[in-house]
Biotite code that builds the C-alpha atoms (Angstrom):
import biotite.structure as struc

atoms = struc.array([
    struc.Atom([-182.190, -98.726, -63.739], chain_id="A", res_id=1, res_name="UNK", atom_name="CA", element="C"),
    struc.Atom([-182.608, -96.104, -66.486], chain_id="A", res_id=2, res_name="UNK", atom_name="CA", element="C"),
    struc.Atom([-178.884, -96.790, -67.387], chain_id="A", res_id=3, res_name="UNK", atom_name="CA", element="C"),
    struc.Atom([-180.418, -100.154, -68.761], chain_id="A", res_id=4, res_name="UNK", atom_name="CA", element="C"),
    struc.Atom([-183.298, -99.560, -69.954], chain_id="A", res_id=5, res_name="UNK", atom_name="CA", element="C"),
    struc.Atom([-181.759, -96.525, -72.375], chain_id="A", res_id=6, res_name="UNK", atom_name="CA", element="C"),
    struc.Atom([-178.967, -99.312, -73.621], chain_id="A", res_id=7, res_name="UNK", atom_name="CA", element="C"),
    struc.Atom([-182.031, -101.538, -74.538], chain_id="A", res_id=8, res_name="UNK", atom_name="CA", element="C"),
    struc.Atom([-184.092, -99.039, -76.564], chain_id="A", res_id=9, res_name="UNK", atom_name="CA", element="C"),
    struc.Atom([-181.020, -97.314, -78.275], chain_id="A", res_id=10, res_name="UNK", atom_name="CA", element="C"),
    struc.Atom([-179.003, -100.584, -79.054], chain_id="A", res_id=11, res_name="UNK", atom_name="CA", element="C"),
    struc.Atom([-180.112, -103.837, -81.184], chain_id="A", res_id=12, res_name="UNK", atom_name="CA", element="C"),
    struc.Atom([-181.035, -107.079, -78.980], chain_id="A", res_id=13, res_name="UNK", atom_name="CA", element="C"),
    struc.Atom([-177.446, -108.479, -80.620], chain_id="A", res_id=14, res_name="UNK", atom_name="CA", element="C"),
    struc.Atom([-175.585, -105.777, -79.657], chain_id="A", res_id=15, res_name="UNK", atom_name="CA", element="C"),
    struc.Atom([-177.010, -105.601, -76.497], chain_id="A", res_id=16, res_name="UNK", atom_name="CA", element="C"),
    struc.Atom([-176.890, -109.494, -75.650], chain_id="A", res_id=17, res_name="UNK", atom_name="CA", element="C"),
    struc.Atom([-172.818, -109.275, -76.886], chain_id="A", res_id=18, res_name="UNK", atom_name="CA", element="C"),
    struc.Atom([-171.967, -106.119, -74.542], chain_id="A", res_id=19, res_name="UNK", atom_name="CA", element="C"),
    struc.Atom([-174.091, -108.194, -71.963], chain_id="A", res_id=20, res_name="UNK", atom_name="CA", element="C"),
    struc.Atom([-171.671, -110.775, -72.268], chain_id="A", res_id=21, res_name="UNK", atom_name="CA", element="C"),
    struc.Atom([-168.671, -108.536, -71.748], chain_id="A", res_id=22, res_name="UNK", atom_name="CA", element="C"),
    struc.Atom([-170.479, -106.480, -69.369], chain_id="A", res_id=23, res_name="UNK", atom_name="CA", element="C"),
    struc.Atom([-170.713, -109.797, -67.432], chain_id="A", res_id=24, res_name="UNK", atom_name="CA", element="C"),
    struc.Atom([-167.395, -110.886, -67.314], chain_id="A", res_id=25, res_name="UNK", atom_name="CA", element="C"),
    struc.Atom([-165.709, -107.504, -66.537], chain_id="A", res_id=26, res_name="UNK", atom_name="CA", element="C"),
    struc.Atom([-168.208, -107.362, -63.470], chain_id="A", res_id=27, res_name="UNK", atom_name="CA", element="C"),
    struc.Atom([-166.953, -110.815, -62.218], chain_id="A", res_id=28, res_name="UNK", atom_name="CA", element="C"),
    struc.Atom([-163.286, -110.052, -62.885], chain_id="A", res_id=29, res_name="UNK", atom_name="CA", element="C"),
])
């Protein structure tokens, strides 16, 4: 998905792994 791929080249790896992480639990929620 571009959605992702744009996330991964604008944020940091960090940022990216930590929104991942919240990103992750809001889907399973």
């Amino acid at each position: 998905m571009n959605f992702w791929h744009i996330l991964w080249y604008k944020s940091k790896p960090c940022d990216l792994a930590k929104f991942g992480i919240v990103f992750w639990q809001l889907w399973y929620v």
